[in-house]
Each structure stands twice: as C-alpha cells, then as structure tokens.
C-alpha positions in Angstrom: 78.2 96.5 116.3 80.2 93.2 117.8 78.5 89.8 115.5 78.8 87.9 118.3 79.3 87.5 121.9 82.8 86.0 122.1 84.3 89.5 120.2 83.3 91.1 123.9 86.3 89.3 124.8 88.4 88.4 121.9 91.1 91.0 122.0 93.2 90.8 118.9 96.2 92.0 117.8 95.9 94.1 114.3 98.6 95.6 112.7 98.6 98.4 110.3 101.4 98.4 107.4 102.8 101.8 107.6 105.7 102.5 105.1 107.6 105.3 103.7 107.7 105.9 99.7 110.9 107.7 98.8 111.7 109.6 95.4 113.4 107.6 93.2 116.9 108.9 92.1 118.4 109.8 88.6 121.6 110.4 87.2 121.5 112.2 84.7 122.6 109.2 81.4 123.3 110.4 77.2 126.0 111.9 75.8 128.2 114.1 77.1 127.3 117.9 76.4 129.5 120.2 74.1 132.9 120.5 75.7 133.5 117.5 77.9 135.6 114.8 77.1 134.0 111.4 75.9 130.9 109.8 77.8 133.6 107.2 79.0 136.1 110.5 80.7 133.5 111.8 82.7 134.3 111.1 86.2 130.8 109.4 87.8 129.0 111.3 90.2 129.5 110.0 94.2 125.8 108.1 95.0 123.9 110.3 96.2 122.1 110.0 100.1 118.3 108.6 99.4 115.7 111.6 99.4 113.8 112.0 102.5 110.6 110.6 102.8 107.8 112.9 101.5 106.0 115.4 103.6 103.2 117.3 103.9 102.1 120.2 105.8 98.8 120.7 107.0 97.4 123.2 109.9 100.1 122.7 112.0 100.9 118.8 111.1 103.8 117.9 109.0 102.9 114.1 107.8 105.0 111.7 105.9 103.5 109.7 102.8 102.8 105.9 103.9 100.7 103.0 102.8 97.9 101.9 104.6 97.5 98.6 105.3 94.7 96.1 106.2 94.9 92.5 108.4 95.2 89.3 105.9 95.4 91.6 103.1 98.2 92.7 100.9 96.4 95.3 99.4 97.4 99.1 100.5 96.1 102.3 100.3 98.5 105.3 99.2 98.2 108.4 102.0 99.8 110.4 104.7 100.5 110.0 108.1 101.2 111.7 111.3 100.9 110.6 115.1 99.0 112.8 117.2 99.5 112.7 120.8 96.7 112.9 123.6 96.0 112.8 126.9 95.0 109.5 127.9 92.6 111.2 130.7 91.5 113.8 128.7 90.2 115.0 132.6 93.8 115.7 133.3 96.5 117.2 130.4 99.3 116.3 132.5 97.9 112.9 132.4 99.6 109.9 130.1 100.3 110.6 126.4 98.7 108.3 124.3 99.8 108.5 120.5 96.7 108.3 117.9 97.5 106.9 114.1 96.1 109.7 112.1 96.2 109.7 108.1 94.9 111.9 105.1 93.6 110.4 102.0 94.7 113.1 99.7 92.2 114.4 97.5 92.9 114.4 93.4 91.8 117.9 93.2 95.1 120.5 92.9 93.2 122.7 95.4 90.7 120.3 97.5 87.9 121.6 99.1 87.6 123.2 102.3 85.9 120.7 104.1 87.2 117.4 105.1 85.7 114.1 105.0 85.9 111.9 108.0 85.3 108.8 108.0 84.1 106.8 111.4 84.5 103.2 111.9 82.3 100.9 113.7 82.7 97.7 115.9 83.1 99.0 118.7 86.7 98.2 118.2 87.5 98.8 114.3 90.2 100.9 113.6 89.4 103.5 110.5 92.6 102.9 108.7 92.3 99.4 108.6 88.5 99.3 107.8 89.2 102.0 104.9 90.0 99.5 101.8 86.5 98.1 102.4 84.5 101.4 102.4 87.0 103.1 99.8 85.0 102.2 96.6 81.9 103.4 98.0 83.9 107.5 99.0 86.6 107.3 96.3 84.5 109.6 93.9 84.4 112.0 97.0 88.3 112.2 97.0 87.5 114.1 93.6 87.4 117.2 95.3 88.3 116.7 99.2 90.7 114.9 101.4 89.4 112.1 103.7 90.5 112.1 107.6 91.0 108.9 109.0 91.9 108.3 112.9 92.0 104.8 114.9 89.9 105.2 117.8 91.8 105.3 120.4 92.3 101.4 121.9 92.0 100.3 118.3 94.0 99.7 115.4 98.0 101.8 116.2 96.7 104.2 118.9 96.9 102.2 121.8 95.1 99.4 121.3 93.6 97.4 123.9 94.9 94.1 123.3 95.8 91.1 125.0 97.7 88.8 123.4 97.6 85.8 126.2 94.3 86.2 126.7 93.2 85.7 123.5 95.5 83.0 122.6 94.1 80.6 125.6 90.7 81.7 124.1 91.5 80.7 120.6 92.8 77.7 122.1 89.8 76.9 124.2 86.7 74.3 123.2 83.9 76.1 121.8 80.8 75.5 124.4 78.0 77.0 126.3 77.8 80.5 128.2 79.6 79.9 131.1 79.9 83.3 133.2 82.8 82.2 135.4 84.8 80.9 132.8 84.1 84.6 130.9 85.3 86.8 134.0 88.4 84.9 134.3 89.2 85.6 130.7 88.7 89.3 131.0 90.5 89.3 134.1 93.6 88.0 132.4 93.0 90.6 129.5 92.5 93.3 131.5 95.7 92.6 133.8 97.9 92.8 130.3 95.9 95.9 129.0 96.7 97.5 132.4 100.3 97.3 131.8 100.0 100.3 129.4 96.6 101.6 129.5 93.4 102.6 131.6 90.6 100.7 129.8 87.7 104.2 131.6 89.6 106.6 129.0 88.9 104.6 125.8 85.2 105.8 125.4 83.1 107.5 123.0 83.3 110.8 124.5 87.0 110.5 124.8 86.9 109.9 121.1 85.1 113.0 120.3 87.5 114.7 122.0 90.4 113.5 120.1 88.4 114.1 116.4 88.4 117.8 117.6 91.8 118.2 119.2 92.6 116.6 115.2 90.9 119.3 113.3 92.0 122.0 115.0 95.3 120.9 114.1 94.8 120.3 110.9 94.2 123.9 110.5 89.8 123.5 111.9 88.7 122.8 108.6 84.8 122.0 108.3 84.1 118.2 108.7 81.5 116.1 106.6 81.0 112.8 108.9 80.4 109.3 107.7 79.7 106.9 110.5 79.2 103.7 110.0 77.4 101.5 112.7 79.2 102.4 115.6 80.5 105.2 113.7 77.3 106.8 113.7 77.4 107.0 117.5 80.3 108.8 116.9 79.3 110.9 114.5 76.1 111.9 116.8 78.4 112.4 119.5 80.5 115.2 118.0 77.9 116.8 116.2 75.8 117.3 119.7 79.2 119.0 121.1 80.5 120.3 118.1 78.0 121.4 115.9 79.5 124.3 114.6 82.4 122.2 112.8 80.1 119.9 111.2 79.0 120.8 107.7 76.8 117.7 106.6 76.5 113.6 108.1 76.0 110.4 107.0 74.8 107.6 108.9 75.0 104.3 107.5 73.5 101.7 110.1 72.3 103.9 112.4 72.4 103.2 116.3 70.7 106.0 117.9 72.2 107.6 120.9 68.9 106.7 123.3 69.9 102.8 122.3 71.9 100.9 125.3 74.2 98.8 122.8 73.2 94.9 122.9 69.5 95.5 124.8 67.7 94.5 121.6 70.2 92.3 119.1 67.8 89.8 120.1 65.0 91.4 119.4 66.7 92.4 116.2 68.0 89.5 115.0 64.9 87.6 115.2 63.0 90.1 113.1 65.2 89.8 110.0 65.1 86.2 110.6 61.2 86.1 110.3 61.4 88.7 107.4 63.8 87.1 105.6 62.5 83.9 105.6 58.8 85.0 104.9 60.7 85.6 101.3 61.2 81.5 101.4 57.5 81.3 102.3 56.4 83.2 99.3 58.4 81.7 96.4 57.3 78.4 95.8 60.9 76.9 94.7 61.9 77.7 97.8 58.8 76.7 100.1 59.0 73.0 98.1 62.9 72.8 98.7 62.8 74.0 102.4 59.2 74.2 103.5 59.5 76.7 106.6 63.1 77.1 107.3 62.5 79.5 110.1 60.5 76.4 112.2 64.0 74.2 111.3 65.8 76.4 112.3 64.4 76.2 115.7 63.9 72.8 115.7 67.9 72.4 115.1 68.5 74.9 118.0 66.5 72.8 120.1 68.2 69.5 119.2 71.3 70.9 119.8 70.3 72.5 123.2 69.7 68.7 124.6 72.5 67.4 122.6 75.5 69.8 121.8 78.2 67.3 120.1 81.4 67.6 118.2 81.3 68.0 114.4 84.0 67.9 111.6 83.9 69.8 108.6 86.8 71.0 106.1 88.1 74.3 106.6 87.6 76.9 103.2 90.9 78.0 103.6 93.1 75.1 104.7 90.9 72.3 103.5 91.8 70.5 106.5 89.7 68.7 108.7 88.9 71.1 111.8 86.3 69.6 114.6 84.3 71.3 116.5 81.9 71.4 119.1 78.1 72.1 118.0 75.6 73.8 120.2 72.7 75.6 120.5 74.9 78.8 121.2 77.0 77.8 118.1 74.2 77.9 115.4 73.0 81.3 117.2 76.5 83.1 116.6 76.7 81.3 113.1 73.0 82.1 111.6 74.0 86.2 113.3 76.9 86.5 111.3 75.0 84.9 107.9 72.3 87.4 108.4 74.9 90.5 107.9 74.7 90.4 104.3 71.9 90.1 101.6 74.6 87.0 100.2 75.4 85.2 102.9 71.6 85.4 104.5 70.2 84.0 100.9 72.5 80.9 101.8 70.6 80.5 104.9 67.3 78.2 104.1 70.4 76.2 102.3 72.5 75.9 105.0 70.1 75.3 107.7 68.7 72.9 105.5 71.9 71.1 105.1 73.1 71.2 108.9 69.4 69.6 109.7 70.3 66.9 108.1 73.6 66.2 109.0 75.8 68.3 106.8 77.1 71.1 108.6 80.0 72.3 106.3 78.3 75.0 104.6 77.2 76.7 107.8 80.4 76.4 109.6 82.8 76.7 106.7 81.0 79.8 105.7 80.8 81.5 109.3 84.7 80.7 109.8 85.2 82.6 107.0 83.2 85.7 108.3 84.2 85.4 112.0 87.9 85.4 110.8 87.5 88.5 109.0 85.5 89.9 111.6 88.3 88.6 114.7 91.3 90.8 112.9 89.9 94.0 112.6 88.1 94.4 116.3 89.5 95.4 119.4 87.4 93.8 121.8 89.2 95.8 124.8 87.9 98.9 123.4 84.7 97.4 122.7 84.5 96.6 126.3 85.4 100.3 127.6 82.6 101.6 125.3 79.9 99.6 126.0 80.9 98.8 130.1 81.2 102.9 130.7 78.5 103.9 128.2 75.1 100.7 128.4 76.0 98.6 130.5 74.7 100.0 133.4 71.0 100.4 131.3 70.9 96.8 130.7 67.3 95.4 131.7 66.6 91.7 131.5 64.4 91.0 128.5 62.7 87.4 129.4 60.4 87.7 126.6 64.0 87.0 124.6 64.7 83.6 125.7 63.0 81.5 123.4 64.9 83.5 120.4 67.8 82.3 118.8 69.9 84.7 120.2 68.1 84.2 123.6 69.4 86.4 126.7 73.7 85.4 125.9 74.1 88.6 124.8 73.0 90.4 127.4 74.4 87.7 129.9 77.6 87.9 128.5 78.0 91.7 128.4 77.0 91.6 132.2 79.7 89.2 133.0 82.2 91.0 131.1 81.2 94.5 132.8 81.6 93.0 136.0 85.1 92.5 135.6 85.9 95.3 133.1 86.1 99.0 134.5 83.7 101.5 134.0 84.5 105.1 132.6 82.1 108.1 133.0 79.5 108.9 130.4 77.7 112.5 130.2 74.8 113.3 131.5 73.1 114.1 128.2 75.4 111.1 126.4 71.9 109.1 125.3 69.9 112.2 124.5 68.7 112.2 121.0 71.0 114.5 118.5 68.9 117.7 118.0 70.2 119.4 114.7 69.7 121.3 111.4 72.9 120.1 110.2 72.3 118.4 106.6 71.8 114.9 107.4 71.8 111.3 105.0 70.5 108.6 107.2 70.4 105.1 104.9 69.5 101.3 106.4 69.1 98.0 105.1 65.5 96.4 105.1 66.9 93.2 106.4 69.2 94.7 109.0 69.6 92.1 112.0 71.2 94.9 114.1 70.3 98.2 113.3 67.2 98.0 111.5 65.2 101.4 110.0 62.9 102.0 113.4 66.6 103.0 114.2 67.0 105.2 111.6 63.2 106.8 111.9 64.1 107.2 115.4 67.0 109.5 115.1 65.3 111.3 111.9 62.4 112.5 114.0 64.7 114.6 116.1 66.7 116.1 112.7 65.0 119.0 111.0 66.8 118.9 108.1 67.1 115.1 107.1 66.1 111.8 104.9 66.6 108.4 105.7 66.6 106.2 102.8 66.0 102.6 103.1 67.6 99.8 101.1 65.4 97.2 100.0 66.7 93.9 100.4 69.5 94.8 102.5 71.5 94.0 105.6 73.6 96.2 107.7 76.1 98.7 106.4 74.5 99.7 103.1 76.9 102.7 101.8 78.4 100.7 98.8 74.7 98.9 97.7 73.4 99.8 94.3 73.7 103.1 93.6 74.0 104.4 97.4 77.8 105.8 96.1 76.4 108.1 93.8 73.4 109.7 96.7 76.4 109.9 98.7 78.7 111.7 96.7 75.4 114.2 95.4 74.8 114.8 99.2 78.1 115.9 100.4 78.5 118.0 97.0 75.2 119.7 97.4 73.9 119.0 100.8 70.3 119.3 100.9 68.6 116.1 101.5 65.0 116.9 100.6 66.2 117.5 96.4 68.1 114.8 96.2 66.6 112.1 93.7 67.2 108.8 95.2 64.7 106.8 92.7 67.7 104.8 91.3 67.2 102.7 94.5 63.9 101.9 93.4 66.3 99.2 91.4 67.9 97.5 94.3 66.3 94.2 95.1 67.2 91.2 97.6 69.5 88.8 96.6 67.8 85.8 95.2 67.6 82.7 97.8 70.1 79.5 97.0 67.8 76.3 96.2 71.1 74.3 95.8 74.6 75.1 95.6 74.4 75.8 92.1 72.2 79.0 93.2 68.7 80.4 93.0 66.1 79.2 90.3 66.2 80.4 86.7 
C-alpha cells in the first residue's frame, strides 16, 4: 500500500542493474607435453572470441544469466532473465507490444521441483525484481528445492514503467505544504501528458497483470505456481487464483488487502487504530507513562498547533548532515508519524520523537522519515499506482466524516479523488471485489500493529477459504514474512501445504519491540 499521499503522484524513475556474466577463459599454462619443443617454441594460441553469455531454456523461453539490481543499492542478486512481450490492451492482440522484465531465481536443487514460486510485489507501483533483495532472506531456504518467478508489473520497475521524469522533478522541487487539489491535478496532468507519450495508463491494472502472470507460465512450460503476495501482492495473488485456480498449488498472503476493500477508504481508520494500540503499550509501562505521559493526546495536541501554525523547520539531514529546511504542518507530521508506524522499530521511536518535536526538536522525526520516504520514493511507480487504484476504487470511494479529526483526516481520500479526476480510468470486472472463494492451501499472516492492513483484513478473507490459517504476529507492523521465525512456517507450508498441521508455536516467542525512553533505548 502507498505510505503516503504524495507517492499517488510521485512518479520515479527506478532502474534495474541488468548484466551479463560471461565464462571466464583458460589457456591451457605447464609444461609442454611429450614431443613438442620447449614451453618457450610453442607458438601461442590466437585470443580466443569471449564466450557468449549464458543461457537457459525453459518452456519455450531461452534466458540469459544477469544480476539483479536494487535502487541505492550495490548489492545484486545472481539470476536469469528474459523479456516477455505483451499486449498492452490485452482487449486487442494486435494492440501495442509492451516488453515485461521477467527473471528466475534458480533453485540449488540439480532437478528443482515442479512448481514454481512467484513472488508478488506490493505498492501499488513496486517492481518484484527490485523489491526481491529485501524479501530474499525470508524465501531463500525455499530456493532449496524450487526456482522463484519474478515479473515487474507491468508500469513498474523495466516493463514499461509509468514514469514521469518532469513531473516529478518540479514536485521534488516544490515547498512541502497543505492539500491543495488544484495544485495536485496540474501535477498529474503534466505526468500523465509524458506517460502518454509511450503508454495508455487504462492497461496497467490488476487484471491486466493477471493476465500477463499466465501468459508467463504457460511459457515457461505451465508449471504449477505457489504465490506469495505481499500487500498489494496479495491482491494479486487473489486475483489470479479466482481466474486461475487450477494453476495455483498453495498462497501466501503477507499483509493481506482483501479484494472487497476499495484501496485508501479506511488508512485512516487504520492508522489511528495502531496509533491508539501502540501507544496503550506507553500507557502501561510506567518508564514510559513517567517520560511521555500520554503521547497519543501530544500527538494531537502537536497536530493541532501546527494546523494554526504550519512554519519552516531545519534539521540535519542523516545522510548528508547538511542543513535541509523545511516546511512543518499538520499534514507533515501525519505523513511522517504513517511511515514510523510501518515497523515495530521505527514505531517504538515514536513516544520519543513526538516527544522531542513537541518541544521543539524536530530532527528525530524528520531525519528519520527522510530516511524511509527515500527508500520508499525509489522503488514505487506512482503512475501505475494511479491506474490501479483510479480503474479499480476510485469510483467506491465514500466520504468518511467521522475521519476528520484523525491524524490522517480525509487527505487521503481527498487526494486520491483529485488525482482520479485527472488520471484515466481502465475497466475492472464485474466480480473484481468479490471475495476469493477457494480450497487452495492458503497461509494468511499479519502484524498486530499493522497501520494498513490490520488482521480484520486477514479474518475477512479467511472466512471465505475452506482450507486456510491466518497467523497473527504479535507486536508487529505490516509485511511480516521475515519476523521471528515466520521463514521457517513459510518454508514448512509450501513443502507440505496443509495449514491446519502446521505448528506455528514458535511465534508464541515474538514480542513488540521495546519503546525508546531516550536515545540510548528502552529501560533495562
């Protein structure tokens, strides 16, 4: 799901490191054999032509070994690549040919399984190949015995994405202040008039996806798929297992959005429940009620100073350790105290930070955030996130008054209104938001503490599933795969997929982060 509202806009450009590993060369060195003259006769050998690149052949692609490679990162993952081609308008197979980045993870295993893994990014807007390295050590003892599929959604990552360089630039470049739905639309109307140039933003949807995943499998030979969706992903993953049941062989849903949920309705709603929770854990520990007293109440009060006085506010950046100023608001703190509440870490900082921003010091929080909203900016394509959620919720969108009060208040919805005014609208199904109705072996898992995807979700989709467990973390946020021991369940379940045996008591030993008192950490 997007952390914030500006990602509905913020279009960035993310490229993939893609390179070809060649087979090193040898001539043969030693003495010379029986025969020949001495080692210094022997006429040298003319250099050879380097080897071609590696390939592979699968079904009836033929990829090429390559690196994968994630934004800000030099770290790589060894795998195998092919483009796939598609119709843009998958209505129309004489339409526009869109190329898709596909690449295989190659399993360890001489002869893998039978089955593939796939694994399903979220956002929307984050590409699978570049969100890979951080869900990796979570599936790596999966590539024991079976090969992992990984496809950019189309408008993401190197198939097509959406972007829009100018666009975002003059948005990057642009004082941070209030909601201001004019301003918005003009934005989008610049991005959309450079995403035009090469794309139609009604084919980058869901369903299109979907379609894609299964034109992939069939030519890789229609193995069986095990699914892993994460957030987003899971809609995904729902999505293909309603139309394509048959090909599925088990899921996993890791922050689960259920398919009845119109995408940004309730991140208010949301949002302010893990707050409350969250903080009730300052209430009861009396270090923490001492140091803070109710940090929920500052919060507020701090969102209400800020709402009659939004200012400008200098802190050093983490990274630069230059001064960087900025303008704080009430909308500010809201996007900031979203992104914090992601992660059991960042959202035991919280009482700390808010703390600290009261009373004057707002380094912590905004350092902090930059951080995450950095990270967050250069893996999601906010032009595909617009062509999901424009042609798939935006339409459902009800005002929610009883949200204005929140921290979050009604900007989300606000701003996805004013961005699918401008944006244009695909189709969606006439069964697209009915619940997924399946025996298919199914792992659902949640965070207690999710701000966005919290367990109702999870029980929601689990009540339609006859042949399911959802497992809730305790003291977690959102995305919960690599927590504690939630590898291991994972790897059990797709070896042996029957949810009801499996023994998941070693969560019982997950616990929430401890809350900071000082900068030093929690209490001893």
């Amino acid at each position: 799901m997007a952390l914030k509202a500006r990602t509905a806009l913020r279009i960035v450009v993310v490229a993939v490191g893609l390179g070809l590993l060649a087979w090193n060369q040898f001539r043969p060195h030693g003495p010379a054999a029986a025969g020949e003259g001495p080692a210094s006769d022997v006429v040298p050998a003319k250099p050879q032509a380097a080897a071609k690149p590696r390939t592979w052949k699968l079904g009836q692609l033929t990829l090429t070994a390559c690196e994968l490679g994630r934004p800000d990162s030099g770290l790589t993952t060894a795998a195998w690549c092919a483009p796939f081609q598609v119709p843009e308008n998958r209505a129309d197979p004489h339409s526009r040919r869109i190329t898709l980045n596909l690449a295989v993870v190659r399993s360890d295993a001489q002869v893998p399984a039978k089955d593939m893994l796939v694994f399903l990014a979220g956002g929307p807007g984050q590409a699978a190949t570049e969100t890979w390295p951080t869900v990796a050590p979570a599936l790596e003892p999966l590539l024991a015995h079976r090969n992992v599929l990984l496809i950019d959604q189309r408008g993401t990552g190197k198939s097509n994405p959406l972007d829009c360089k100018a666009a975002d630039q003059q948005d990057k470049a642009a004082p941070i202040a209030g909601f201001d739905a004019e301003r918005l639309r003009t934005q989008v109307a610049q991005c959309l008039k450079e995403v035009q140039a090469k794309a139609d933003p009604r084919f980058y949807t869901t369903t299109a996806a979907v379609a894609d995943l299964e034109d992939a499998r069939q030519a890789l030979g229609a193995p069986s798929f095990d699914l892993v969706g994460v957030s987003y992903g899971t809609r995904v993953a729902q999505q293909y297992a309603m139309h394509h049941g048959d090909a599925v062989r088990s899921i996993v849903l890791d922050g689960v959005a259920p398919n009845s949920l119109v995408l940004g309705e309730d991140f208010a709603r949301n949002l302010d429940d893990a707050l409350k929770a969250q903080f009730a854990r300052c209430s009861a520990e009396p270090a923490c009620k001492a140091r803070f007293g109710d940090p929920y109440q500052t919060l507020y009060q701090l969102r209400d100073a800020l709402r009659a006085n939004p200012h400008k506010v200098s802190f050093r950046d983490p990274q630069t350790y230059q001064s960087v100023e900025r303008t704080l608001s009430d909308d500010a703190v809201a996007s900031v105290v979203r992104l914090f509440a992601y992660s059991p870490v960042t959202a035991a900082l919280l009482p700390l930070s808010i703390d600290a921003a009261a009373h004057g010091d707002v380094g912590p929080l905004l350092g902090q955030a930059k951080l995450i909203s950095g990270d967050l900016g250069d893996s999601m394509n906010g032009g595909m996130q617009s062509s999901v959620i424009c042609s798939e919720d935006a339409d459902l969108l009800t005002p929610r008054p009883q949200d204005a009060n929140t921290i979050l208040g009604t900007r989300m919805i606000d701003t996805l209104q004013a961005v699918c005014s401008v944006w244009p609208h695909g189709t969606r199904p006439a069964d697209f938001h009915q619940p997924l109705q399946t025996s298919i072996p199914t792992l659902l898992l949640s965070g207690q503490y999710d701000p966005v995807t919290p367990p109702r979700y999870g029980e929601e989709v689990l009540s339609h599933l006859s042949n399911a467990r959802h497992l809730v973390l305790k003291g977690q946020g959102h995305n919960v795969i690599g927590a504690g021991c939630a590898p291991q369940l994972v790897e059990r379940f797709i070896k042996d997929p029957d949810p009801k045996k499996l023994d998941a008591s070693c969560l019982d030993r997950l616990q929430p982060t401890p809350l900071f008192i000082d900068f030093n950490g929690a209490t001893p």
